[in-house]
Structure formats: C-alpha cells, structure tokens
N, C-alpha and C positions, 0 to 999 in steps of 0.2 A: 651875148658874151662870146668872143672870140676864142677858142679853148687852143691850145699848144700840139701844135702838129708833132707826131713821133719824128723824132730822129731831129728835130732843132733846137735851137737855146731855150726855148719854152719847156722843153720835156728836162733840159738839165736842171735849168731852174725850178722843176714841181721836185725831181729828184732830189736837189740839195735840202728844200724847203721839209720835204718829207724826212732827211734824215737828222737837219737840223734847222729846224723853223725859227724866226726871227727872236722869238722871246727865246730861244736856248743859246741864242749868241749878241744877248742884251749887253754884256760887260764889253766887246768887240764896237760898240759904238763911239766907246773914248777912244780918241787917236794914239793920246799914249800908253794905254792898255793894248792898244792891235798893233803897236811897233813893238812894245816889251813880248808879247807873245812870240810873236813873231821871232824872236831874237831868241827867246827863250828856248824856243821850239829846237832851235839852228845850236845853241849847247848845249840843252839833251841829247840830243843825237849823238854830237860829239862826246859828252861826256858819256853815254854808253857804248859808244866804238871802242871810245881811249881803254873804257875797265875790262872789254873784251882782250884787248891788245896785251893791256898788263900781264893781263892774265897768263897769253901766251907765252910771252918773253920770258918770264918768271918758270912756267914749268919747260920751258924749250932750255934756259941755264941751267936747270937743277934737277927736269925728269922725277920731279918730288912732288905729288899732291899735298904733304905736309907742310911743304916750304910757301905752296900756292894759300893753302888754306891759312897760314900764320899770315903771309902778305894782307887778305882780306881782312882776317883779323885786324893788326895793325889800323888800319885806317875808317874800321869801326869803335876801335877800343876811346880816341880823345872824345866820341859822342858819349860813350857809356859813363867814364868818369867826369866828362868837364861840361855838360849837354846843358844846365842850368849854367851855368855861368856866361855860354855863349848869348842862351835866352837872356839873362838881365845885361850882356851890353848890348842886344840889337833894341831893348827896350829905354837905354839911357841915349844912346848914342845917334847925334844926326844922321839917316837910313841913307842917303844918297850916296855921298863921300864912303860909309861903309861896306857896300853892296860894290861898287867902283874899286874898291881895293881887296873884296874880297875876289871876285872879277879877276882883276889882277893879278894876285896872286898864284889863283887856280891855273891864268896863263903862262905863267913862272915855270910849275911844277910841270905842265905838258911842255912845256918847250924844254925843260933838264931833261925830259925822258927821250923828246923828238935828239935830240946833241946825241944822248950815251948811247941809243939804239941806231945812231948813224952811223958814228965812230966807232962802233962795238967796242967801248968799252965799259958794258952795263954787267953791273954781278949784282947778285941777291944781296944783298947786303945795301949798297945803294938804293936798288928798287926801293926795299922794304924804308929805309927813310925815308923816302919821298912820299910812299905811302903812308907811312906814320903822320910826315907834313900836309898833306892833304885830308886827310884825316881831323888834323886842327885846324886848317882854314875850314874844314865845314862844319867846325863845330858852333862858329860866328856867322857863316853863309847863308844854313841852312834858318833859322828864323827870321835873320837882315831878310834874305832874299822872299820869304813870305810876305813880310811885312811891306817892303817897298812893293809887290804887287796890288797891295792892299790900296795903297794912296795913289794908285791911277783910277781907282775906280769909288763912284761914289757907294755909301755903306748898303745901301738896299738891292746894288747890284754885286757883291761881295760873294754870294753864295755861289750866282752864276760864272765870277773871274775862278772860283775854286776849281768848280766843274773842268771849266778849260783849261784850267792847271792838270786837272788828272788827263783827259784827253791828249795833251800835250806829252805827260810825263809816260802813259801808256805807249802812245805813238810812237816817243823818242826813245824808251825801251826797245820796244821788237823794230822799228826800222836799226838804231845805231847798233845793236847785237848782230842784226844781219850785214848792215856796212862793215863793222867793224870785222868782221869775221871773212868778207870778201877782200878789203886792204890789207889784211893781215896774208890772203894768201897772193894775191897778186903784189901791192903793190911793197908791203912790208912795213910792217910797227913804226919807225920812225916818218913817213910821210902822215901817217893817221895822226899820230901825236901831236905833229906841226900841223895840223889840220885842226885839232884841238885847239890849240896853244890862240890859232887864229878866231875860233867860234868866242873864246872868251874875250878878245879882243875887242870885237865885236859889239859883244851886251856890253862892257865898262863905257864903249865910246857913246852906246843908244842912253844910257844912264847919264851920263854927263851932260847928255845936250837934252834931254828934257825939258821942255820949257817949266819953268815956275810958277808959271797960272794952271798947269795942267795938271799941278803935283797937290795934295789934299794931305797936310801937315797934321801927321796923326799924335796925339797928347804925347809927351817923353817922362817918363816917370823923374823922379827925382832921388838924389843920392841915396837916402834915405828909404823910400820908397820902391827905389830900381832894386834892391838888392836881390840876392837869392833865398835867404830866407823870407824876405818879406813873399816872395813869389810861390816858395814855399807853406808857409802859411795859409796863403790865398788859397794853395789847390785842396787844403787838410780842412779847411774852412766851406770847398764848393763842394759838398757832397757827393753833388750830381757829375761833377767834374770827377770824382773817386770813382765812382760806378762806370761811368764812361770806359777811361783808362784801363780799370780791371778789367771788361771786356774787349780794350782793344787786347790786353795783354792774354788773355783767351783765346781770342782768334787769329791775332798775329803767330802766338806760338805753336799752336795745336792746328787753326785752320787756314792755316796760308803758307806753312813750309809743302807746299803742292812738289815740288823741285825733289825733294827725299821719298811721299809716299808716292807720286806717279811712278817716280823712278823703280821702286822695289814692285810696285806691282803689275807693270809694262817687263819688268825683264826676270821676272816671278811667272805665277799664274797664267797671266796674256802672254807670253811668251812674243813680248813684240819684238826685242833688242833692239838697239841702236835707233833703227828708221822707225821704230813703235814710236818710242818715247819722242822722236823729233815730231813727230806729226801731234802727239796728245801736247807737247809746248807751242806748238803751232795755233791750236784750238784756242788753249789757256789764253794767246798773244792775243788773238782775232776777239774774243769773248771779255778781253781788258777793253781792247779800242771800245766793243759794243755799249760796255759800261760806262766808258765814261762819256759816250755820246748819249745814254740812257740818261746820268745823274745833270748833264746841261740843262735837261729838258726840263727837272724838276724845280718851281718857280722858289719854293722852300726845303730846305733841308734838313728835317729837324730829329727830335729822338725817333719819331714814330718810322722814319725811314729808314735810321740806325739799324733799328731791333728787325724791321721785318727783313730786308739786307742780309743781316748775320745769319736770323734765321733761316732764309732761302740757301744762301753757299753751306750753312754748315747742314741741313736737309740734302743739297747737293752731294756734298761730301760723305754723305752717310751713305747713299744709292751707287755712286762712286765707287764705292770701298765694294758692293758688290757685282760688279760689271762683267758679265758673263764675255763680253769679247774690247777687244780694242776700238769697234767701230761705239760702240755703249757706251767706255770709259770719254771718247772722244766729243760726245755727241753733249756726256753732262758737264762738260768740264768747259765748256760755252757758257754756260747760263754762271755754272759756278763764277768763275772769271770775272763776269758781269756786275752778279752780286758783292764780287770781294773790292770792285774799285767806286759800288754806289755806296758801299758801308765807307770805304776809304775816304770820298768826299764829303759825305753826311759827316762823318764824326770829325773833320776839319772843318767844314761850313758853319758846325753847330757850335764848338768849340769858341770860333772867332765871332758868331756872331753873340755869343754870349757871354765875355769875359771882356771888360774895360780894354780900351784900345791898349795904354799904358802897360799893360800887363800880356798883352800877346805873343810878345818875344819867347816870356818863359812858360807860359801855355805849350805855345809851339814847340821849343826844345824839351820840355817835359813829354811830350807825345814823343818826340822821337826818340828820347831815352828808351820809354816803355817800349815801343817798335823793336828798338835793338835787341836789347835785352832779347824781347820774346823772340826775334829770326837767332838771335846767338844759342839759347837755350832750348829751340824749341825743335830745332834742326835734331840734332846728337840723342834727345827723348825721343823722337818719331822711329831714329834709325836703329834705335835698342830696342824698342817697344816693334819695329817691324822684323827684328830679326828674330826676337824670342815668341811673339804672337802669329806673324805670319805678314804681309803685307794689306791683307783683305782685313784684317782685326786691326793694326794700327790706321789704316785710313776710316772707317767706318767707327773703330770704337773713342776716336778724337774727335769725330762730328757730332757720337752724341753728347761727348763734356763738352762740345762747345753749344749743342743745343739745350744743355742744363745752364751755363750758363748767360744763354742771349735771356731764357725765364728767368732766372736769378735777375737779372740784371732789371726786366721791365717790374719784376713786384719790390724791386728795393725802390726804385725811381719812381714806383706807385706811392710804397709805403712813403717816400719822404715827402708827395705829396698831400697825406693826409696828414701827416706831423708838420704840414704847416698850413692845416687847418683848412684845407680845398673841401674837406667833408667834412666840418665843425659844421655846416647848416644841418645837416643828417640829425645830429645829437640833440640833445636839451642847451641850452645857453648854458648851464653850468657844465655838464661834460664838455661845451666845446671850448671852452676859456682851457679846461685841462687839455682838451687835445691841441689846443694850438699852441700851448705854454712847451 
C-alpha cells in the first residue's frame, strides 16, 4: 500500500477525509443538492454582511441603540405573529416558483437599501420598513426554503443535507459578520447591499434551472388539510413534538443568549473589555463551525442526541458561569458552541424526519416561532437576572434550569413511551391493556 507523502495532495486529502469523511458529505452527492448548497452558502454570507451593515447605517443615522434594537425587532416581529401561516403556505404551495420569488424578493429589499445608502437618502424610518418587509418575506422563506432543500435530496439522506445546512449557516455567520464588518469600513453599506441584492439573484436563477428529474415532488397538503389550525392540532396531538419545542424554548432562551451573559461577564469579573469579549465570540464562531462539522458526521439524529447535546452546552454553561480567567471562559465556550449547533441540527433532523412530508412547512415555522419568542424574551431576563444576581449567577444559574430541564424533558419522552405501552410486556396482560389504553 502506497501511503501519502507529507506535504502532497495525499496528506490534503487524508486531511479533508479526517475532518469530513465521505459518509458526513453523503447529501453532496446529488448535483442539485451541491449546487443549492453551494448557492446557499454565497447568501448566507450575504445575508449576514447585509444585517451587519444595517445594523451600521441605522445606529450611524440615529446614534440610538434603541432605534438599532426596534430595527431588529421589526423584522423578527412578522415571524412571531404570522410564522404558522408562512408554514401552511410553503406546505400548500408548489416549492419552486415560491422559494424563486421569495429569492426575489429578498433581492428587492437589498437592492432598495444598496439605492438609499448610495444616494444618502436613507432615514430610520425607511430602514425600519424595509426591515418590517423583510421580515414578511421570511416569514414564507424561511420554511419554502427548508423544504425545497429537502426534495434535492433523497429522504434517508435528509438528516445529513440538515447537517450541512448548519455548517453552511455557521460558516456564513462568522465569515459574512466579518465581511460585512470589513465592507462597511472600507468599501461602504451600499456596495455590500448591492453585493447582496446580487447573492439572491443568484439562488432564484440555480432554482429555476434545476432540472425536473433531479427535484423529488414532496406531498402538498390540501385546502383543508394545509390549514393552520389543522397544523395546529397536529403539533397539540404529537406529544413528543410538545416536549421537543419546550426544550427548545428552554435552551434557546436561557442557553443560547451567549451574546448578553458573555458580555456581562468578560466586562464584569474577567475584566476583558472590548478585545475580551471579541476573542470569547471568536471561540463561540470557531466552536459553531466545529459543531456542525461534528453533527455531518452523525449517520442519525435522533432524541437520544437532542438530550445529550443540551445536556453537554447547558453543563458547559454552568462551568462557564464560573471561569476563573478569560483564557477558561474561552477554552469552554468551544465545546459549548459545538453542542448548541449538534442540539440545533438534531432537533431539525428529527423534527423532519418524523412529521409527514405534507405537514413540514408548519413544523418548521412553528420551531422558529418558538426560536423567536425565546432569543426575544430570553435576552432582556438574562440582562435583569445578570444585573441583580451578578454576571457568574445569571450564566451558571440558567444552565442549571436548563439542565432541569433537558431531565424533565428525557423522563416525559420516557413517560409517553410507557403510555404507549413500550413496557406493557413488564406488566400482567391485564395491567397492560390499562397501560396502553
């Protein structure tokens, strides 16, 4: 056997293989799953440069963290209230044509921004519409554009296209924050925007020319059936589907506003300021990418990697909360990181692969109502809870309500196993007819 001399294509290739070996890049084998990525990848970027940029523009007119913070607001709020209804049209509606016009759209709203941040004639006011409007194209995007990833790939390799969804979506976080943040000081808000405007361009033109043999026509509910209450019903009906949710709404609000308790306790106790905190989000970014080249590699995704997942970040977070220096805080907030984007794919891998095709739209926008909610709520509790406790009790005493409940959560998901009779053998036939009734 001929083995790979250091320093040539052999050594890159044992390298790739070692950090993603062929079964953690099994979804990458359909062509139009590795072009959609591909594309995909190219606006995330984009679309995290663009929200850095906003961002800028917005406090550069107003010098108002309050006006910056309403802005966000604004274009999370059409998720909170209209997030089911987005999910029952990407679930009635042909995915192609709708992902193609959501696409569209999104290129709309950067190209209004790229005009007014040319012309300088951009006020708050404006922004904050456009934001609002963006805000309702993702209220329909955000499930379409799951869903159409879905029918590139066949159902067995599902878990693995999720995987490289978060990969993707990690990546294109910390690289477009850091682009966006270098364009904004070089080249300036309006070329990034039109750089945007062009990334969505982009995915509507890879979406239209997909061929028709390569696309996997997944069931469309029916009028009746699509609705929101029916979707509703379904989720008040999947038990296990309730428990899930609750725990994400656990850890999304308590163990993943990282952003408020790093912050209070790098410029608290650690005494990092400024270049503290940029180097412990540096860690957080690096320890995203890790995870979700971690979650590729797992061939199933199922509860049992939910629960241990939650339970390693929110352990993480607990050891965190007491970190005797910045290099400590920096060192756990790696793994943390990791586990928060293996929890993030698992409970979407599991999600989808356990709820009728027909029905995924509002799966999906129901998880990102819960999402919302808990980053909107969960933010302003950490920051009251860090100022009256201390920074070291609101990080550490939020990991162990979240370590109560990722338990809560495995003996409820146990208990409804035995209520439907997994241990009716255990019993006498007469106690088991009652436990399984």
């Amino acid at each position: 056997m001929r083995l790979a001399q250091p320093g040539g294509g052999g050594l890159r290739r044992l390298l790739a293989h070692a950090l993603l070996p062929p079964a953690a890049t099994r979804a990458l084998r359909h062509p139009a799953f590795r072009r959609w990525a591909g594309a995909d990848a190219l606006s995330m970027l984009g679309s995290w440069a663009q929200a850095l940029a906003l961002s800028w523009l917005v406090l550069d007119l107003t010098g108002s963290t309050t006006a910056l913070g309403l802005s966000i607001a604004l274009q999370s709020l059409p998720l909170l209230l209209l997030g089911p209804w987005g999910g029952a049209v990407a679930d009635r509606v042909s995915l192609r044509p709708l992902v193609a016009a959501t696409q569209g759209a999104q290129g709309l709203v950067a190209a209004g921004l790229a005009l007014l941040a040319l012309t300088g004639t951009a006020s708050v006011g404006v922004l904050q519409v456009l934001s609002l409007l963006l805000g309702l194209v993702m209220v329909v995007d955000g499930p379409a554009h799951g869903l159409f990833a879905q029918q590139l790939v066949p159902e067995e390799d599902l878990p693995n296209a999720t995987a490289i969804g978060s990969v993707t979506s990690s990546g294109g976080r910390v690289l477009g924050m850091a682009l966006g943040g270098a364009a904004v000081a070089t080249v300036g808000p309006a070329v990034m925007f039109g750089a945007n405007a062009l990334s969505f361009v982009v995915v509507m033109a890879l979406v239209l020319r997909v061929p028709a043999a390569e696309i996997r026509e997944l069931p469309r509910a029916t009028a009746q059936a699509g609705s929101v209450r029916a979707g509703l019903r379904y989720a008040l009906l999947r038990q296990d589907l309730l428990v899930l949710l609750g725990l994400v709404l656990v850890t999304s609000s308590l163990g993943r506003n990282f952003t408020v308790t790093t912050a209070a306790l790098v410029d608290g106790p650690l005494g990092g300021g400024a270049s503290g905190f940029a180097a412990v989000s540096t860690f957080f970014a690096v320890g995203a990418l890790v995870g979700g080249l971690l979650a590729a590699r797992f061939r199933a995704l199922n509860v049992r990697v939910v629960l241990v997942s939650a339970g390693a970040a929110a352990a993480g977070q607990v050891l965190a909360g007491g970190s005797a220096s910045l290099v400590v805080l920096e060192a756990l907030m790696l793994p943390v990181a990791a586990a928060c984007v293996v929890l993030d794919t698992a409970v979407s891998a599991h999600l989808m692969t356990s709820t009728p095709a027909a029905m995924r739209g509002r799966v999906l926008a129901l998880r990102g109502v819960v999402s919302a909610a808990a980053a909107a709520g969960g933010a302003p509790l950490l920051g009251a809870l860090a100022d009256v406790a201390g920074a070291r009790s609101a990080m550490s005493g939020a990991g162990v309500v979240v370590l109560a409940a990722v338990v809560a959560a495995a003996l409820a998901l146990r208990l409804l196993r035995v209520q439907r009779g997994s241990w009716a053998g255990w019993l006498g036939p007469r106690h088991a007819a009652v436990a399984t009734a």
